[in-house]
mmCIF file of the C-alpha atoms, coordinates in Angstrom:
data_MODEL
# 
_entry.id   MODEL 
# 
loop_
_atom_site.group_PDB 
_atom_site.id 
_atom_site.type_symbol 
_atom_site.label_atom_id 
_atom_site.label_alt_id 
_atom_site.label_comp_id 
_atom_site.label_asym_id 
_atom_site.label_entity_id 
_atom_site.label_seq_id 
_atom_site.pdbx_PDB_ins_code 
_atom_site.Cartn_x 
_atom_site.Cartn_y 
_atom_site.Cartn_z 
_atom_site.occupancy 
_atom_site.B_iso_or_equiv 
_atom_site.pdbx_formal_charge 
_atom_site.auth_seq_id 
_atom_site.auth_comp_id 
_atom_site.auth_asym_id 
_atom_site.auth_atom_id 
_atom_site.pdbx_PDB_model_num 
ATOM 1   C CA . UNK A 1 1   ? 3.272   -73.784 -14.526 1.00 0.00 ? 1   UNK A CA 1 
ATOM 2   C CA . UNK A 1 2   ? 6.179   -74.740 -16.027 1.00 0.00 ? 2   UNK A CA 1 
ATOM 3   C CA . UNK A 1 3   ? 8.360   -76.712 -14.658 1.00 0.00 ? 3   UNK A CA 1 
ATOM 4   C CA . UNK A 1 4   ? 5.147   -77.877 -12.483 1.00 0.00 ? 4   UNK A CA 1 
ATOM 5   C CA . UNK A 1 5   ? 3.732   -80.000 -14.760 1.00 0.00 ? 5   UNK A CA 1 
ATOM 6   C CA . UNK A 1 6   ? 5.126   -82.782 -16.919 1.00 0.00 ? 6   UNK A CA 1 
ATOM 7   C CA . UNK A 1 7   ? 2.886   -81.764 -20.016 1.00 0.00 ? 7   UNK A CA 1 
ATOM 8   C CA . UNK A 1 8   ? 1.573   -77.707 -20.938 1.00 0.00 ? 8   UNK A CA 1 
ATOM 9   C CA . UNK A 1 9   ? -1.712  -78.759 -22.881 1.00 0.00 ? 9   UNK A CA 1 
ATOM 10  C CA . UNK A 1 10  ? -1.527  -75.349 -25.577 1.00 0.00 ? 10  UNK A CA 1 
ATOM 11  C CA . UNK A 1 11  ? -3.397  -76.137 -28.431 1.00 0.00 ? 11  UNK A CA 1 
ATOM 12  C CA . UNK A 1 12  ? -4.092  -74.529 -31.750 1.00 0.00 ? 12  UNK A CA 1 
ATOM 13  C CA . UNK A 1 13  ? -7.758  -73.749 -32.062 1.00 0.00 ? 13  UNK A CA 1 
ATOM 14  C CA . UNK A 1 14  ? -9.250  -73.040 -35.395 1.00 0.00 ? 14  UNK A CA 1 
ATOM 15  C CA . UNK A 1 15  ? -12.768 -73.225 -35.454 1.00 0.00 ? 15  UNK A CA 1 
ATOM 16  C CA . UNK A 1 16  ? -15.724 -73.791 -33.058 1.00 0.00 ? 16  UNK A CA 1 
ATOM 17  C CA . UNK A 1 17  ? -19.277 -75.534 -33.223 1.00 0.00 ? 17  UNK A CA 1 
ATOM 18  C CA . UNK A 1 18  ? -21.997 -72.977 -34.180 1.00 0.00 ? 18  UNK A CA 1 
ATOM 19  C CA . UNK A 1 19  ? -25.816 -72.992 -34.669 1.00 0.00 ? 19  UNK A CA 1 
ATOM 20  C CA . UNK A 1 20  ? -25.538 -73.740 -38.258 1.00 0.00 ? 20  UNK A CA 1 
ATOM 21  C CA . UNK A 1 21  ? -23.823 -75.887 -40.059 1.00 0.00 ? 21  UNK A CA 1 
ATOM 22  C CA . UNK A 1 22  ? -23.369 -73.925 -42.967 1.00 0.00 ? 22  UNK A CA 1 
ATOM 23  C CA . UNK A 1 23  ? -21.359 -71.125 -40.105 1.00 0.00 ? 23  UNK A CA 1 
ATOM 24  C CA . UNK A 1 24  ? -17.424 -71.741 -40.567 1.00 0.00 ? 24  UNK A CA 1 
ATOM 25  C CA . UNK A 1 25  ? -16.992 -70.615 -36.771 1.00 0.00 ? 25  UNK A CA 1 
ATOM 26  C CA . UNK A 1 26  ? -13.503 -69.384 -37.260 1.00 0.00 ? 26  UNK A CA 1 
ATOM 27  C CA . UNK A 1 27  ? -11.580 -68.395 -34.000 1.00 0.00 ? 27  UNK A CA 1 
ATOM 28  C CA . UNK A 1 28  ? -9.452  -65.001 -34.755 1.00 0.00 ? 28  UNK A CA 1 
ATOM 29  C CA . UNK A 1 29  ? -5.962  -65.778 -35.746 1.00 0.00 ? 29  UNK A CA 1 
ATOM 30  C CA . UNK A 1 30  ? -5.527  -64.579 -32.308 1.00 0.00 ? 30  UNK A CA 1 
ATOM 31  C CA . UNK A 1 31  ? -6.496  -67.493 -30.804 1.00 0.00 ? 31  UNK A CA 1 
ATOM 32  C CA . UNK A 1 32  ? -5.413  -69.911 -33.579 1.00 0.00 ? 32  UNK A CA 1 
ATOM 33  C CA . UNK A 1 33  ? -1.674  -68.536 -33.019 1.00 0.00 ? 33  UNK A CA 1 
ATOM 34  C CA . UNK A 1 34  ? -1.542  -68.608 -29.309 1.00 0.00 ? 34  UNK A CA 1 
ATOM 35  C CA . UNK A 1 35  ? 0.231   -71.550 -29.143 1.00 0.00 ? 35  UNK A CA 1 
ATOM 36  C CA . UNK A 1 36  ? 2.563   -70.713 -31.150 1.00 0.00 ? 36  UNK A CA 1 
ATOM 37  C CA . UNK A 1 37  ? 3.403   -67.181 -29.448 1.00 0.00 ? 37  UNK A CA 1 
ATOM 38  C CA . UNK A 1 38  ? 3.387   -68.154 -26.078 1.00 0.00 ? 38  UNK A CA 1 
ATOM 39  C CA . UNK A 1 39  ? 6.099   -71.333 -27.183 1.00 0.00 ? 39  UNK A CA 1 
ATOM 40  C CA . UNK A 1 40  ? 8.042   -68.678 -28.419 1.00 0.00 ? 40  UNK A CA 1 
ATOM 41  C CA . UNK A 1 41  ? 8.087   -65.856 -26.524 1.00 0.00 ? 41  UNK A CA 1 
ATOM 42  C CA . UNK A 1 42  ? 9.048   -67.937 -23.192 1.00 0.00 ? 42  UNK A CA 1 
ATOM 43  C CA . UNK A 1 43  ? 11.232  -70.314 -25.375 1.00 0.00 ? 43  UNK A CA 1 
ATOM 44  C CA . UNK A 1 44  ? 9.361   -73.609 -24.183 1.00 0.00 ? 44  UNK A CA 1 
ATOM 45  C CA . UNK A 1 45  ? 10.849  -77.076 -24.398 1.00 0.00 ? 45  UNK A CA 1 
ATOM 46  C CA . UNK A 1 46  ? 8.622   -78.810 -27.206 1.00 0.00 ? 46  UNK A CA 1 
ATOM 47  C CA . UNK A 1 47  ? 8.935   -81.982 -25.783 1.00 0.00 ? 47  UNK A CA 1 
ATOM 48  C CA . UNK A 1 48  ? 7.311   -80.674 -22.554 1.00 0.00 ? 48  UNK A CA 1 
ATOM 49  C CA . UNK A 1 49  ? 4.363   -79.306 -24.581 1.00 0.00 ? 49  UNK A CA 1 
ATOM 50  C CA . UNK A 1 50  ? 1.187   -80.727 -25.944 1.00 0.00 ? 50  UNK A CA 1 
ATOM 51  C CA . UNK A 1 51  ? 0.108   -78.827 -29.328 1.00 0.00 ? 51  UNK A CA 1 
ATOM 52  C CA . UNK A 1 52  ? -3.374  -80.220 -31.332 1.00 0.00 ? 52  UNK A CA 1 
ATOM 53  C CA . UNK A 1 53  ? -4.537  -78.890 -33.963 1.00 0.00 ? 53  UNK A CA 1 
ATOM 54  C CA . UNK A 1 54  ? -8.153  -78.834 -32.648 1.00 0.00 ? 54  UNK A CA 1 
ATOM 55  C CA . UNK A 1 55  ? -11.208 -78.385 -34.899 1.00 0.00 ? 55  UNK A CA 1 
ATOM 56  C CA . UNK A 1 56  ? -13.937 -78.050 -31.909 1.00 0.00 ? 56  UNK A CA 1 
ATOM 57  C CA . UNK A 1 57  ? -16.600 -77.570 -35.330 1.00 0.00 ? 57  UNK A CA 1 
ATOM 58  C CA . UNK A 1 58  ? -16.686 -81.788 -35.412 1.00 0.00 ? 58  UNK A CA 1 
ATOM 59  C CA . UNK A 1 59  ? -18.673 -84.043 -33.954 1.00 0.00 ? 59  UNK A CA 1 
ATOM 60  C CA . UNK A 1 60  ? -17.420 -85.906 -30.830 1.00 0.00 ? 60  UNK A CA 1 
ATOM 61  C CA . UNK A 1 61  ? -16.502 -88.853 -32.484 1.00 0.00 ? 61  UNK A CA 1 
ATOM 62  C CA . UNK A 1 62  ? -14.501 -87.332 -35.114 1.00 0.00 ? 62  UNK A CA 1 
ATOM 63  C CA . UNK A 1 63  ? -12.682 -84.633 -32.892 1.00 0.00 ? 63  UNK A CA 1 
ATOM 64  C CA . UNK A 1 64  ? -11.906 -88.160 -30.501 1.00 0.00 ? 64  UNK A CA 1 
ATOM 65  C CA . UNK A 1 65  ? -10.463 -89.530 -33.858 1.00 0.00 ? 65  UNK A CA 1 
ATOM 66  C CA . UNK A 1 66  ? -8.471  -86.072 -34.193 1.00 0.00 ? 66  UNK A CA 1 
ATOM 67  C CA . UNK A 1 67  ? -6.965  -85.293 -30.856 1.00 0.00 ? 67  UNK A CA 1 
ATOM 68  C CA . UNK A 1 68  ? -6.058  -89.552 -30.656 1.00 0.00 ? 68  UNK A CA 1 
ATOM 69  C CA . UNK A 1 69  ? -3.674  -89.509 -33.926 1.00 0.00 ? 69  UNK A CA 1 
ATOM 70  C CA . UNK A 1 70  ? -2.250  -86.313 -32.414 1.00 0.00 ? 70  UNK A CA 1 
ATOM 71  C CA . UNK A 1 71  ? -1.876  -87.166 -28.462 1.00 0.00 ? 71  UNK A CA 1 
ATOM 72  C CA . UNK A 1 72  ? -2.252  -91.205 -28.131 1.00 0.00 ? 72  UNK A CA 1 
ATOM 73  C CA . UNK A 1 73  ? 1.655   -91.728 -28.376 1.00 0.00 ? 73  UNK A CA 1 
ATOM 74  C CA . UNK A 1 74  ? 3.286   -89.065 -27.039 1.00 0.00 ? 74  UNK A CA 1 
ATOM 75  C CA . UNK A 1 75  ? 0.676   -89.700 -23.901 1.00 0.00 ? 75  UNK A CA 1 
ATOM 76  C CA . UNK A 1 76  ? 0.765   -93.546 -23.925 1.00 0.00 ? 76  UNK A CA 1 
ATOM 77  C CA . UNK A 1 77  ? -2.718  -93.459 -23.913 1.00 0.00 ? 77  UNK A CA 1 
ATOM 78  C CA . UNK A 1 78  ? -5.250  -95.668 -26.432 1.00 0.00 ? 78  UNK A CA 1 
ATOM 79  C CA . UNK A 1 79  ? -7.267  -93.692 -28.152 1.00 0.00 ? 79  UNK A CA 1 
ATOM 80  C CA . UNK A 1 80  ? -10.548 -95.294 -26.626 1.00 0.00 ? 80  UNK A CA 1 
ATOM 81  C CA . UNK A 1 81  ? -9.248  -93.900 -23.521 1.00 0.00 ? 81  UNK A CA 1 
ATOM 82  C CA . UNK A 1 82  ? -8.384  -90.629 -25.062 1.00 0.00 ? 82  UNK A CA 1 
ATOM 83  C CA . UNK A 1 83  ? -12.659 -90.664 -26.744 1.00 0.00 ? 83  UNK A CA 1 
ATOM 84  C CA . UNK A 1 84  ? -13.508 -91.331 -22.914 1.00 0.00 ? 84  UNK A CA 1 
ATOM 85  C CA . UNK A 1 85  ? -11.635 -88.987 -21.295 1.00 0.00 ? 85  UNK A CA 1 
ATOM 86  C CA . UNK A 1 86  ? -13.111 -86.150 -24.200 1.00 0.00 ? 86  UNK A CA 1 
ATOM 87  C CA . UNK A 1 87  ? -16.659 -87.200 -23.482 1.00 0.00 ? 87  UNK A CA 1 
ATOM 88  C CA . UNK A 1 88  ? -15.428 -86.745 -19.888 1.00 0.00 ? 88  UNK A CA 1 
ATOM 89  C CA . UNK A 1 89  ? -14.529 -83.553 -20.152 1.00 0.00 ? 89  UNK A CA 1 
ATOM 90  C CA . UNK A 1 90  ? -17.343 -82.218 -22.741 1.00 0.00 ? 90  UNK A CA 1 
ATOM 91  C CA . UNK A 1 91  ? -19.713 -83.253 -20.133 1.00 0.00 ? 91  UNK A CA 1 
ATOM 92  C CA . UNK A 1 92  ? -17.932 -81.570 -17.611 1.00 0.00 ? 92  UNK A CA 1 
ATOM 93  C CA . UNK A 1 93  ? -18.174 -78.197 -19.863 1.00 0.00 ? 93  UNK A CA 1 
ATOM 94  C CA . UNK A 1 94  ? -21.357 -78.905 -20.321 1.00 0.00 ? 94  UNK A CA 1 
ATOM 95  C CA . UNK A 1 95  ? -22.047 -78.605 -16.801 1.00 0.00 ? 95  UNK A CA 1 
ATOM 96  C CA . UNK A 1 96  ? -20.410 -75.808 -16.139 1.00 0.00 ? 96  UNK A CA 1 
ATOM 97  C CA . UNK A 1 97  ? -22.103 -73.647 -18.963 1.00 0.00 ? 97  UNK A CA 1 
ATOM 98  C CA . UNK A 1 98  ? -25.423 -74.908 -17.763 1.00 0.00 ? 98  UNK A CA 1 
ATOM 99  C CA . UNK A 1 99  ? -24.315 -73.537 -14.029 1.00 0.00 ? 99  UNK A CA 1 
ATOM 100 C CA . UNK A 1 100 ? -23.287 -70.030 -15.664 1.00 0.00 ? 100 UNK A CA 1 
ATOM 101 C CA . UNK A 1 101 ? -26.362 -69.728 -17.315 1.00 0.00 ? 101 UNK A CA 1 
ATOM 102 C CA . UNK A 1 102 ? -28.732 -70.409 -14.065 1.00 0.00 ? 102 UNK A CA 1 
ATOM 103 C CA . UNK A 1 103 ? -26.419 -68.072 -12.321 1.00 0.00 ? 103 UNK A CA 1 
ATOM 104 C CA . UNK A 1 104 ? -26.851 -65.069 -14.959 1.00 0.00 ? 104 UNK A CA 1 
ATOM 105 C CA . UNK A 1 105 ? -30.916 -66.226 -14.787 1.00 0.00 ? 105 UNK A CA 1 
ATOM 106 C CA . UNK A 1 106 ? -30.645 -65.700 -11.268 1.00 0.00 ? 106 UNK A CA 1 
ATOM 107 C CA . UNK A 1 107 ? -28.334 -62.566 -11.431 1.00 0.00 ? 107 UNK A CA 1 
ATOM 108 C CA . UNK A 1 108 ? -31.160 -60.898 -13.785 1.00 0.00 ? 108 UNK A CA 1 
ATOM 109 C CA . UNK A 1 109 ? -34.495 -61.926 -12.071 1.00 0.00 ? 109 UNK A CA 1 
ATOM 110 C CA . UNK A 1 110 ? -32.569 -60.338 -8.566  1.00 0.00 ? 110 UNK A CA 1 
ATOM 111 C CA . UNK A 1 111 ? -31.663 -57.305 -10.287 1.00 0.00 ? 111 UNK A CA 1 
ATOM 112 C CA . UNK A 1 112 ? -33.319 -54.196 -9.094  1.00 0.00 ? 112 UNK A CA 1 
ATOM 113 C CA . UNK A 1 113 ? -35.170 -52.782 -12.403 1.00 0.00 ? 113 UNK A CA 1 
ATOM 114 C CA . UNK A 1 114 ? -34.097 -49.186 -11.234 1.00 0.00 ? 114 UNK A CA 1 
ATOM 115 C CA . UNK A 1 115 ? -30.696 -49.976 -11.888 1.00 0.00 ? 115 UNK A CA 1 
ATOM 116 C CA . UNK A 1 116 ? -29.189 -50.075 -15.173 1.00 0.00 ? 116 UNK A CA 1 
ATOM 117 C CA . UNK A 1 117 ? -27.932 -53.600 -16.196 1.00 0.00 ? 117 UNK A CA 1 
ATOM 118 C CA . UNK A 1 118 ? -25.709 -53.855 -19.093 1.00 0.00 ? 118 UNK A CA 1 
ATOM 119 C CA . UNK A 1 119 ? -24.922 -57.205 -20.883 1.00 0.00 ? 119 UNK A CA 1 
ATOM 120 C CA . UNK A 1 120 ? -21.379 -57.121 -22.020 1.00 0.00 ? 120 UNK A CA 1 
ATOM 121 C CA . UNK A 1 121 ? -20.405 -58.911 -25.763 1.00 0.00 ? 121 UNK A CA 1 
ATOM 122 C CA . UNK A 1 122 ? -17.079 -59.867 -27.050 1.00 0.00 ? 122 UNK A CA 1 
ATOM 123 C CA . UNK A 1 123 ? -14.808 -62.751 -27.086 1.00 0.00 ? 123 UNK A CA 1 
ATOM 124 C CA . UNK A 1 124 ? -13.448 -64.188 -23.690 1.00 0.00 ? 124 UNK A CA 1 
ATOM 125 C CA . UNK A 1 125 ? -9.470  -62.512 -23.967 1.00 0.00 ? 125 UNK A CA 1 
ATOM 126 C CA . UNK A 1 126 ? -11.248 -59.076 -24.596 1.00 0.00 ? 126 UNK A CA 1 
ATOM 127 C CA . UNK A 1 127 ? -13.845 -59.819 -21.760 1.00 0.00 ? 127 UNK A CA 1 
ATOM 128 C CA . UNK A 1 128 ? -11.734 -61.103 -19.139 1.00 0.00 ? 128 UNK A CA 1 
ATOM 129 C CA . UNK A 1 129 ? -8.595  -59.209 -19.377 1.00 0.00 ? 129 UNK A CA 1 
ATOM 130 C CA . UNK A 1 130 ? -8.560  -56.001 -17.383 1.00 0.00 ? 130 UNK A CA 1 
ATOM 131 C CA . UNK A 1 131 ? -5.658  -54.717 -19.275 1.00 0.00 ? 131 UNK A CA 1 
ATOM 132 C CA . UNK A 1 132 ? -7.780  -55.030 -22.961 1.00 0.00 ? 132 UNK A CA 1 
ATOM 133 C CA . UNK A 1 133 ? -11.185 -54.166 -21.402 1.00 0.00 ? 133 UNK A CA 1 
ATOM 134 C CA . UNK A 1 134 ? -9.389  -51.214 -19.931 1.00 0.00 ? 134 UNK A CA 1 
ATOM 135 C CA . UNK A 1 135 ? -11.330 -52.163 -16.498 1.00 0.00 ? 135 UNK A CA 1 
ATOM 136 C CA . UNK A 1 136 ? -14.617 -52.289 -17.573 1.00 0.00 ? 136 UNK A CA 1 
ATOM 137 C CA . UNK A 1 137 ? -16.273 -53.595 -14.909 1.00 0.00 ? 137 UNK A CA 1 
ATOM 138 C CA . UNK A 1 138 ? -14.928 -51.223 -12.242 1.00 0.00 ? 138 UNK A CA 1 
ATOM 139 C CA . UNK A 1 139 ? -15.457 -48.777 -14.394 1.00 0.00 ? 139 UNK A CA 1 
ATOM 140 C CA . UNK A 1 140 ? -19.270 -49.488 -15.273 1.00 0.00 ? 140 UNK A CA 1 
ATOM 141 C CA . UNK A 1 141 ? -19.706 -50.032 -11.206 1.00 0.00 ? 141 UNK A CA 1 
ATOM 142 C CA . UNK A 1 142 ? -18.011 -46.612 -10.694 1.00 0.00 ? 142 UNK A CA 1 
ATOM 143 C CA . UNK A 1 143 ? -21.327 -44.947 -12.799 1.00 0.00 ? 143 UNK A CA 1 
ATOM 144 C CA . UNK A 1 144 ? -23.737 -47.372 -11.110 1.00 0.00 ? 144 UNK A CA 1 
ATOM 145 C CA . UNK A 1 145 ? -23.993 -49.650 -13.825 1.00 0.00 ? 145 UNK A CA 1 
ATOM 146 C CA . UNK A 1 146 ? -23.942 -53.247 -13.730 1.00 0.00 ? 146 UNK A CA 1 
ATOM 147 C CA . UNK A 1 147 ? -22.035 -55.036 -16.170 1.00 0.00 ? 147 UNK A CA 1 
ATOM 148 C CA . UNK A 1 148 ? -22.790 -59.154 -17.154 1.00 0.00 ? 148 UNK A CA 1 
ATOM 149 C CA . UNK A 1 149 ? -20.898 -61.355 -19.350 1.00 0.00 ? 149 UNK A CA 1 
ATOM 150 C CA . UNK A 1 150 ? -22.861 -62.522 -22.487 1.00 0.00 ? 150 UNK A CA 1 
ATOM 151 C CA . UNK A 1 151 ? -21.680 -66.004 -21.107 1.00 0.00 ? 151 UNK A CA 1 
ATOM 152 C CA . UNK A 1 152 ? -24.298 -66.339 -18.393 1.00 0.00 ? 152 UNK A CA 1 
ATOM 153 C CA . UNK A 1 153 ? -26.737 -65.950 -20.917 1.00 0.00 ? 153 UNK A CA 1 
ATOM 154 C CA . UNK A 1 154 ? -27.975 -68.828 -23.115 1.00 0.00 ? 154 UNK A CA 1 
ATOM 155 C CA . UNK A 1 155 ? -28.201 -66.976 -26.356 1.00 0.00 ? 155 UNK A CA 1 
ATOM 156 C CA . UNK A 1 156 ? -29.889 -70.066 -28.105 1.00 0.00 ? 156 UNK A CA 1 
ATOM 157 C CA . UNK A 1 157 ? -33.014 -69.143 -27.165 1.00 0.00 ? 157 UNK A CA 1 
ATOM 158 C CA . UNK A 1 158 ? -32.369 -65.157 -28.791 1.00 0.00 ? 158 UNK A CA 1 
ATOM 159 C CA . UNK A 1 159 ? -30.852 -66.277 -32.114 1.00 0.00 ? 159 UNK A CA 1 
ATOM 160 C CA . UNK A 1 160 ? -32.672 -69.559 -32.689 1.00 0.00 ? 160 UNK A CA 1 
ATOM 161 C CA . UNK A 1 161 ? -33.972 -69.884 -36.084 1.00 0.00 ? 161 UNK A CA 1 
ATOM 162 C CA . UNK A 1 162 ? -37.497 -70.664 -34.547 1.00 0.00 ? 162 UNK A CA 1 
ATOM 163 C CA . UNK A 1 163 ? -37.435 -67.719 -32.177 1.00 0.00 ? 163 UNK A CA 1 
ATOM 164 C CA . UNK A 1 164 ? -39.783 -64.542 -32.567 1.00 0.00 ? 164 UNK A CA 1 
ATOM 165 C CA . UNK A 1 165 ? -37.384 -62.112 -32.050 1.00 0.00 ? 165 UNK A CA 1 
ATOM 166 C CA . UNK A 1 166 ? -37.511 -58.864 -33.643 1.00 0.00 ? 166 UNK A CA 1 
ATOM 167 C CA . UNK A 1 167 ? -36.282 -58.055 -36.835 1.00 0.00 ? 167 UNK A CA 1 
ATOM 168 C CA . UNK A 1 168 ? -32.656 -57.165 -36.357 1.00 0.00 ? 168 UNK A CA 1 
ATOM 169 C CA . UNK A 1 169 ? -30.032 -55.009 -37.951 1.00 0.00 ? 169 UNK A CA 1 
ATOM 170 C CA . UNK A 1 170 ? -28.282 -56.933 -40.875 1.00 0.00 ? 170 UNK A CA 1 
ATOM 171 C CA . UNK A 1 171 ? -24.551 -58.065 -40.450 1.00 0.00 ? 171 UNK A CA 1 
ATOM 172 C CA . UNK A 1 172 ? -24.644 -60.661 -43.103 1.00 0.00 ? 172 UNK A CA 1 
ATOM 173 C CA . UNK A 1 173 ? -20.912 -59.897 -43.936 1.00 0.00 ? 173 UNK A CA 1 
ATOM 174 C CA . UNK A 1 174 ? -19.909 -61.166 -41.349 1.00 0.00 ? 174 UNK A CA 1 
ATOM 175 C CA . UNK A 1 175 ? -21.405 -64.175 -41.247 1.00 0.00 ? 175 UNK A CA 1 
ATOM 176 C CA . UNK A 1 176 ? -18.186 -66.313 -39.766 1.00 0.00 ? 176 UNK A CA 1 
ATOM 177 C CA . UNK A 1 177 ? -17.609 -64.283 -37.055 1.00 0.00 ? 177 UNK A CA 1 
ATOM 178 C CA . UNK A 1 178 ? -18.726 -63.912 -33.511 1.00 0.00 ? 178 UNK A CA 1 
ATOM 179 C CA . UNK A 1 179 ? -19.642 -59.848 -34.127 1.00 0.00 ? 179 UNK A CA 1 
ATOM 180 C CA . UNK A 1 180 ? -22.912 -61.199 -36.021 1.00 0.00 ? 180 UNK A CA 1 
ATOM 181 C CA . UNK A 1 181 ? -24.060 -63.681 -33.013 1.00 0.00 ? 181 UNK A CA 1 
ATOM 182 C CA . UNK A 1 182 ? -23.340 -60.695 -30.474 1.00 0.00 ? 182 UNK A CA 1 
ATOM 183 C CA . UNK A 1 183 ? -24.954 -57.931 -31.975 1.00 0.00 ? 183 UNK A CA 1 
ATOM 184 C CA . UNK A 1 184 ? -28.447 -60.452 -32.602 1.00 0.00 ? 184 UNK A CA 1 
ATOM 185 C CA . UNK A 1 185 ? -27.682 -61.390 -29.117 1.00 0.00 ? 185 UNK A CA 1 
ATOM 186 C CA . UNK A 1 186 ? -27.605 -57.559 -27.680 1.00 0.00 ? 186 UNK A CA 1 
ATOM 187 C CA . UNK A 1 187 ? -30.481 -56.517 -29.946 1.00 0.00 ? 187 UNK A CA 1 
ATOM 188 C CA . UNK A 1 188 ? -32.962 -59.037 -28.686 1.00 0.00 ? 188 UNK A CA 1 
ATOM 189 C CA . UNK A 1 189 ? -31.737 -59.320 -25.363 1.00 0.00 ? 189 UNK A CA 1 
ATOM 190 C CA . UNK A 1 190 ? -32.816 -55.536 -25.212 1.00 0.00 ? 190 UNK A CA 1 
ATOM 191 C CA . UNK A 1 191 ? -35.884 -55.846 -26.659 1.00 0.00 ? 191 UNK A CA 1 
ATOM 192 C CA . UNK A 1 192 ? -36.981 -58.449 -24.386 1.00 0.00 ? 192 UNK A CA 1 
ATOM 193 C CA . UNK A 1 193 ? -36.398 -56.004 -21.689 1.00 0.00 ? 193 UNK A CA 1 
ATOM 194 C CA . UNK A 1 194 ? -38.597 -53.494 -23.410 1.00 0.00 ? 194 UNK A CA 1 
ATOM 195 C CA . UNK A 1 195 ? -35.814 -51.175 -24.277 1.00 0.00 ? 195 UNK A CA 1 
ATOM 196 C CA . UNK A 1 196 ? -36.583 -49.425 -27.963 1.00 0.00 ? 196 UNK A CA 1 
ATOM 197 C CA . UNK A 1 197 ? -34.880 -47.364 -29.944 1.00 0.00 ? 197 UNK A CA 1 
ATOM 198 C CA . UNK A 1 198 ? -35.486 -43.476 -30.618 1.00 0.00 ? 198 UNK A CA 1 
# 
């Protein structure tokens, strides 16, 4: 892309919006630093580069108020139209997560139940990435196992405070991090399908 397109939108994630309020929802430093990385390590013109610090944790209204003192000059852009274009585009994420999770719904009710079906956790760069998830996927299919994405699962309904799930293994240490939400996630995803433990 560049040299394709007049601006590279890499911004600086720190945190993320989470079931409760009290949750930081850090991103790794990872993710917080990738901006900064990738800049460097293909020596990118600033000026040709769009780089908010982006707290995703806030409200709409307040994130608008963010990204606007960060983007509305260099952009030319009021920051009305930058609150409509983020509405714009939160809807449009909306969408798609509600798609992903009717397409894992579907993916699950099809499955036969004499094949194993394995829901995979982890954040999206480990997930995605053949190179860090050392093929996965192939390599589950190779054994006859079927591997899904934790995103095509809404995991609101596993680690809502209202839910019944069963009593889960404590990882209160960790209580700003995803490995907490993924391993409640896992635990009573599995027990909904009747798996115990020995």
């Amino acid at each position: 892309l560049i040299g394709k397109t007049r601006y590279l939108f890499l911004p600086s994630l720190v945190n993320m919006s989470t079931q409760e309020d009290s949750e930081m929802g850090y991103y790794c430093p990872l993710v917080q630093a990738n901006q900064y990385m990738v800049r460097n390590a293909l020596d990118l013109d600033t000026a040709s580069i769009l780089s908010p610090i982006v707290h995703l944790k806030y409200d709409t209204p307040t994130l608008a108020i963010e990204l606007g003192d960060q983007l509305a000059r260099k952009l030319g852009r009021s920051r009305s139209e930058i609150n409509q274009a983020l509405e714009y585009g939160l809807k449009r994420q909306d969408r798609f997560e509600k798609d992903m999770y009717g397409k894992g719904q579907e993916i699950m009710e099809s499955h036969s139940p004499d094949r194993p079906l394995v829901v995979v956790t982890g954040r999206s760069y480990n997930l995605y990435d053949e190179r860090l998830n050392l093929r996965l996927g192939q390599n589950l299919a190779k054994i006859g196992v079927a591997g899904l994405p934790m995103d095509f699962i809404d995991a609101s309904a596993f680690i809502s405070p209202t839910s019944a799930a069963v009593q889960t293994p404590s990882l209160s240490t960790f209580t700003n991090t995803s490995w907490e939400t993924n391993h409640i996630l896992f635990w009573n995803w599995m027990s909904t399908v009747g798996w115990q433990a020995s």
